[in-house]
C-alpha positions as a Markdown table, in Angstrom:
| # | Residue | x | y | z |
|---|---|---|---|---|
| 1 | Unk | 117.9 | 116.6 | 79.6 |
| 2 | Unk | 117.3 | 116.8 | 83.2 |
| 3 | Unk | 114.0 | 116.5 | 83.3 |
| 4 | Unk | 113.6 | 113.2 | 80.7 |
| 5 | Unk | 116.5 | 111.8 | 83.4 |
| 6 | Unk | 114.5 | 112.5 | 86.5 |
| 7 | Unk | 110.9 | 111.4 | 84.1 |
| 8 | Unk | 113.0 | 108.2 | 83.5 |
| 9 | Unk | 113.9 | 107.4 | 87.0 |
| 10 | Unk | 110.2 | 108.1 | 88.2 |
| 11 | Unk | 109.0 | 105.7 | 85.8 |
| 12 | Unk | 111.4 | 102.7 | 86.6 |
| 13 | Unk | 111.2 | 103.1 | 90.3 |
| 14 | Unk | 106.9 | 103.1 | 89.7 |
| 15 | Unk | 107.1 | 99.5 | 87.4 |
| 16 | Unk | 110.0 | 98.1 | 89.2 |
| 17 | Unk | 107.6 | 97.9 | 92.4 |
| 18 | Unk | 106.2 | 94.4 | 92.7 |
| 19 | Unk | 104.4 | 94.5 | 95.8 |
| 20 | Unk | 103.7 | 97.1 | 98.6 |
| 21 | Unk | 103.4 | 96.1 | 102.4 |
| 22 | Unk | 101.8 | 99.4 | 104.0 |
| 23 | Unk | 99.7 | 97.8 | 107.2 |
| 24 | Unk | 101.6 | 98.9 | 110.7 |
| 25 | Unk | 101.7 | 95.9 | 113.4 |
| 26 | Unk | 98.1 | 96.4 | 114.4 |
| 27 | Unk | 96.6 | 96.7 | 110.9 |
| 28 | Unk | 98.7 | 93.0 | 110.2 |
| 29 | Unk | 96.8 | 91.4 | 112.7 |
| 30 | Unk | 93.6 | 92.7 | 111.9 |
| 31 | Unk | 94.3 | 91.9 | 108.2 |
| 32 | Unk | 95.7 | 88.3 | 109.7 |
| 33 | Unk | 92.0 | 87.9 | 110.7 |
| 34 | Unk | 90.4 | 88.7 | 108.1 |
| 35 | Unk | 91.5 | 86.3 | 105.5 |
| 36 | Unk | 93.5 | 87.0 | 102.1 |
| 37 | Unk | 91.5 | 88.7 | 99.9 |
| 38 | Unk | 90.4 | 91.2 | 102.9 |
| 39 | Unk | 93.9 | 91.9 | 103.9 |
| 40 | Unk | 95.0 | 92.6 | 100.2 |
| 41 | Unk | 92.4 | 95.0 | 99.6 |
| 42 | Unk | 93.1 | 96.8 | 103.2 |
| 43 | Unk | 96.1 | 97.6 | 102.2 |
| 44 | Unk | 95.5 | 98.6 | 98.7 |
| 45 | Unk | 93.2 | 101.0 | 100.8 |
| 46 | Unk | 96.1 | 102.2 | 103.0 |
| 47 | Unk | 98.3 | 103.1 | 99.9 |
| 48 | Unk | 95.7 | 104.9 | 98.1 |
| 49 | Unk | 95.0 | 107.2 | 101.1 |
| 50 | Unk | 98.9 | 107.5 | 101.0 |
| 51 | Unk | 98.7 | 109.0 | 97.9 |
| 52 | Unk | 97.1 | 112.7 | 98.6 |
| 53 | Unk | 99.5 | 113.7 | 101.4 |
| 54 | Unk | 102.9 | 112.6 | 99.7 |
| 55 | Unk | 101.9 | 114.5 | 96.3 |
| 56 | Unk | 100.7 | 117.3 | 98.3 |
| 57 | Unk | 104.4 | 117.4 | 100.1 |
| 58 | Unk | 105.9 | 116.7 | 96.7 |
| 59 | Unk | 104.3 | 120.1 | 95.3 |
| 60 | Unk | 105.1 | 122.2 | 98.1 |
| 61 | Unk | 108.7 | 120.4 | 97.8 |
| 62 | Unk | 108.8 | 121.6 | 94.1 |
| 63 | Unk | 107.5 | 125.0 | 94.8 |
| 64 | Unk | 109.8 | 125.5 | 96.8 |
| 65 | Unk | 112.7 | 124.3 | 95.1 |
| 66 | Unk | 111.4 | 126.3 | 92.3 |
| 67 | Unk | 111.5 | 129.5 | 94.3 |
| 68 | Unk | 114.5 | 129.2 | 95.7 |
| 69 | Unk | 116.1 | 128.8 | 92.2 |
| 70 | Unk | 114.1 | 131.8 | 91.2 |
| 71 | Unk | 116.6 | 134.5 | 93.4 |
């Protein structure tokens, strides 16, 4: 039951997203210059290099979780 719950909560808070803003103040400028379509695929880049270090933090965070449950 716990893990449909927590499967459920991943999945809403994924689709519930609209849209991402992930540019710091001196990516927005840069993106400022670039034009529209630029600046929405710069940051589509910024969230897909987001991606590797967040799930490699989430699976040390479950390992761990997992061990300390294990004593």
């Amino acid at each position: 039951m716990k893990k449909v719950l927590i499967s459920i909560v991943l999945l809403l808070s994924f689709a519930l997203v609209t849209e991402v803003e992930a540019q710091c103040s001196i990516c927005t400028k840069t993106a400022q210059q670039l034009g529209h379509k630029p600046a929405k695929g710069m940051n589509s880049g910024i969230i897909y290099l987001m991606i590797a270090p967040l799930a490699i933090m989430g699976f040390v965070g479950f390992r761990w979780v997992k061990s300390q449950k294990g004593e």
